[in-house]
Each structure stands twice: as structure tokens, then as C-alpha cells.
N, C-alpha and C positions, 0 to 999 in steps of 0.2 A: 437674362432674367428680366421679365416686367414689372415694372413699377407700380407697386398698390397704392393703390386709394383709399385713403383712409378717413371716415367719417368722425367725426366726433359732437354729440349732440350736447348742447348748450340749453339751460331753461332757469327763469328768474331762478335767485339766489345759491344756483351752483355754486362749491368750492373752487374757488380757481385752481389749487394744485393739482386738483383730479383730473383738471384735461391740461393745464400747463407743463406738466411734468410728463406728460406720455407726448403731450405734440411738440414738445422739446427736444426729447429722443428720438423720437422718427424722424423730425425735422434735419434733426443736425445727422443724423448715422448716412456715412459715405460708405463707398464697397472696397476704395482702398485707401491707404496711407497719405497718398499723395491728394487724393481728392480731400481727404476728412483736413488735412492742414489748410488749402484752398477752402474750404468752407468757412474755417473761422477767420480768413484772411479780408477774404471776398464778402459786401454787402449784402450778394443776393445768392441766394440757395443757386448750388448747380444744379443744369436742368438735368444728370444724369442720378441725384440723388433716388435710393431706392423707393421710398416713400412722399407721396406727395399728401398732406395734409390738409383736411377742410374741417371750417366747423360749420356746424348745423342749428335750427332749433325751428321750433313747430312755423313759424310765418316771416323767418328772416329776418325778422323786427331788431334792433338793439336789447340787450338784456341785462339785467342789472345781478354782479354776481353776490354770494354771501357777503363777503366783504364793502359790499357799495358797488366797486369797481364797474364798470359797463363795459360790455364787451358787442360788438357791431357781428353777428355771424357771417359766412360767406353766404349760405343759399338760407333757403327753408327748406323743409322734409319734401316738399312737389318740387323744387326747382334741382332736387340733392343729384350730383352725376353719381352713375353707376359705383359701388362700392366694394372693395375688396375686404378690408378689416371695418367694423364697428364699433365706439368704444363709450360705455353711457358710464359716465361722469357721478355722481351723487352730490351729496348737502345737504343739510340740516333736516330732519323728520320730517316737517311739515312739507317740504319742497317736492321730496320724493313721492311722498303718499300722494301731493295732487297730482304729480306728472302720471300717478301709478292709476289716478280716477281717468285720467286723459285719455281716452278711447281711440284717437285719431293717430299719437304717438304710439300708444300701443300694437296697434294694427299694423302702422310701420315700420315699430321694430320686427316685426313677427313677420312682416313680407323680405325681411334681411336676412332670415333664420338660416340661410344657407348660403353666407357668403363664408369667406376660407375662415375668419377669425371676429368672433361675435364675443365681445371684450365687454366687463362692467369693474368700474373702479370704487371701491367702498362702497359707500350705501346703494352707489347706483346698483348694485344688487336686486335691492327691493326691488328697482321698475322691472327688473328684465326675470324677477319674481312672479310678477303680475304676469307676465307674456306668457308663462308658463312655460316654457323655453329650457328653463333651470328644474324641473320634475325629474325626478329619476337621475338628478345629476349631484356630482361636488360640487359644492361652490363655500365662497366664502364671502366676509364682508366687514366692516368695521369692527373693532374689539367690543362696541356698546352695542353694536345692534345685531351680532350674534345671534341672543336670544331671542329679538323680535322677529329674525328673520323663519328663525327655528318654527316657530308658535304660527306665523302670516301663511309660511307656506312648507308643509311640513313634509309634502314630498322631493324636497329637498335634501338630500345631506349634507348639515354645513360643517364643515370645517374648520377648527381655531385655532390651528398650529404651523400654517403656513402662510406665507404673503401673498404668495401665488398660483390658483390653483387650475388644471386644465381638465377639461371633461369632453372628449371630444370637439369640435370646434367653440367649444363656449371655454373663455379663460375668465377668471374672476379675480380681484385681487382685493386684499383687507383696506387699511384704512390710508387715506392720503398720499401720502408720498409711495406708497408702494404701489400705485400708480408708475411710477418711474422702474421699479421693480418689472411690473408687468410690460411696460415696453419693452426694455431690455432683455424678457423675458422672449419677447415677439420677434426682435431682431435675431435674438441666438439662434431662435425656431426657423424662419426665413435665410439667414445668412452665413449662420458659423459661431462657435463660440468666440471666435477670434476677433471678428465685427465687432458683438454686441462688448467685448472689454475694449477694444479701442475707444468702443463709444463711450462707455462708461467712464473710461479715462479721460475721454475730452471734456465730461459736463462734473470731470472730479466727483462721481458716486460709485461708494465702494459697492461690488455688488452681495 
């Protein structure tokens, strides 16, 4: 089985749980028993883990997330290698809405549209909103911004009664931490139910 690549794009004042908790999961998910206890043993990721992990954001530059925090991304969007999963992150109103005016991420996201797993955790909905990507599709998004998602882009059906939801390669998931949800959700998809509960057992979340 080949190892995905997995993008995760980063932009001033993101949530950090939104991409912390899904590149946790991928991070850490082995394909057996014996690997997954070596992983938490070992400092450095095995290189046979199923998912390799990159973050992204529009010019590679350092970004400052909701919390203050700053986070250094690995590439920018020109320098990004080839991607297997994509996964946009969300954050506070305002953040969303300018990434969603951002003409040059959008275009990006939209040249992804057909990679295996085209992921948005809570608000990051909105952006992948704007792509128009999410038209004619379920999806879902934060429990507050539900309604704005309903009203911004209404050929959408949104959905408020699930954490996680799949619409052919586009998966969406509500707010924050269900992000880690939607990993787990990725792994099972990719690996096995049996995988994605080892995994969940290892980072102690119930699923």
C-alpha cells in the first residue's frame, strides 16, 4: 500500500485544533501493533508510517495561529509536493471569509479537486464553499456557522447531526475537535476499522 501525502493548509489566525488533531492521527497511525508501539517509543516517525504529513499556507512564510501561537509551514501552495489527501483547517469568521476573498488559494484548492480525499474541518467549510467544490454536495460545519453556511452557499446541503460527513471524495467534518473524528474517519476509510481503533486507542479518543 502507498503512503499518502497529505496537505494541510495553514493561514493567519487558524484554530490550531483543526489541523493539530487530524496531523496527530495521521501522524501517529501505524499499519501494525508492533510498528504503532515503536512509534510511541521511537523519537522519529517510522519511515514505513502510512501517511506522511505536510503543512501548507499561501507563501510558506511563518503564521500566526488563533491563539497567538506561530506556527513555520513546510512549503507554500507553488512549492506543495504532489498530494494524495487535503485537509482546510477553519477559524474564527473573519479569517475564513478573507482566505474565501483569496483568489490564488482558491484556485488551488480547485486545481486539488480530484485528489483521493478533499477534507475541510469546521469552518473551513466556508473556504472550500467558495471553491464551489461543495454544490450539490452534504457537508457540514461548526454548530454556529450552520446557518451562515446555509444562507453563503445554498446549493449546498448542510447537515447538523453528524461530525462527519462524506460526499463522494469531499469529507467534511463540524466543529474542532471533530477534526480528529474526521481523521479517524480517513484511516478506517484507507486501513481497516481495526487500524483506525488502535489508533484511537493510542491518542486515548473515544471514537
Amino acid at each position: 500500500m502507498k503512503k499518502r501525502k497529505v496537505g494541510i493548509l495553514l493561514f493567519d489566525y487558524v484554530d490550531i485544533l483543526d489541523f493539530a488533531g487530524p496531523a496527530e492521527v495521521l501522524s501517529l497511525t501505524a499499519k501494525t501493533q508492533p510498528e504503532q508501539a515503536l512509534t510511541l517509543y521511537k523519537k522519529h516517525l517510522l519511515p514505513t508510517r502510512p501517511f506522511e504529513v505536510y503543512t501548507l499556507s499561501e507563501t510558506g512564510m511563518e503564521i500566526t495561529t488563533h491563539s497567538g501561537i506561530k506556527v513555520k509551514p513546510d512549503f507554500s501552495i507553488d512549492t506543495s509536493p504532489e498530494l494524495d489527501i487535503l485537509i482546510i483547517p477553519g477559524g474564527p469568521l473573519r479569517a475564513v471569509q478573507s482566505i474565501a476573498k483569496n483568489l490564488k488559494i482558491i484556485d488551488w484548492i480547485i486545481s486539488h479537486k480530484n485528489v483521493e480525499y478533499l477534507c475541510s474541518v469546521c469552518t473551513g467549510a466556508y473556504i472550500l464553499g467558495e471553491t464551489g467544490l461543495l454544490d450539490g454536495k452534504k457537508a457540514t460545519t461548526h454548530h454556529l456557522a450552520l446557518e451562515l453556511l446555509r444562507e453563503k452557499y445554498p446549493k449546498i446541503d448542510v447537515l447538523s447531526d453528524r461530525k462527519v460527513v462524506q460526499d463522494g471524495n469531499v469529507i467534511s467534518s463540524s466543529g474542532v475537535s471533530s477534526g480528529i473524528n474526521m481523521a479517524l474517519y480517513l484511516v478506517e476509510k484507507i486501513l481497516g476499522k481495526s487500524t483506525a481503533e488502535r489508533t484511537a486507542k493510542t491518542i486515548e479518543f473515544i471514537m
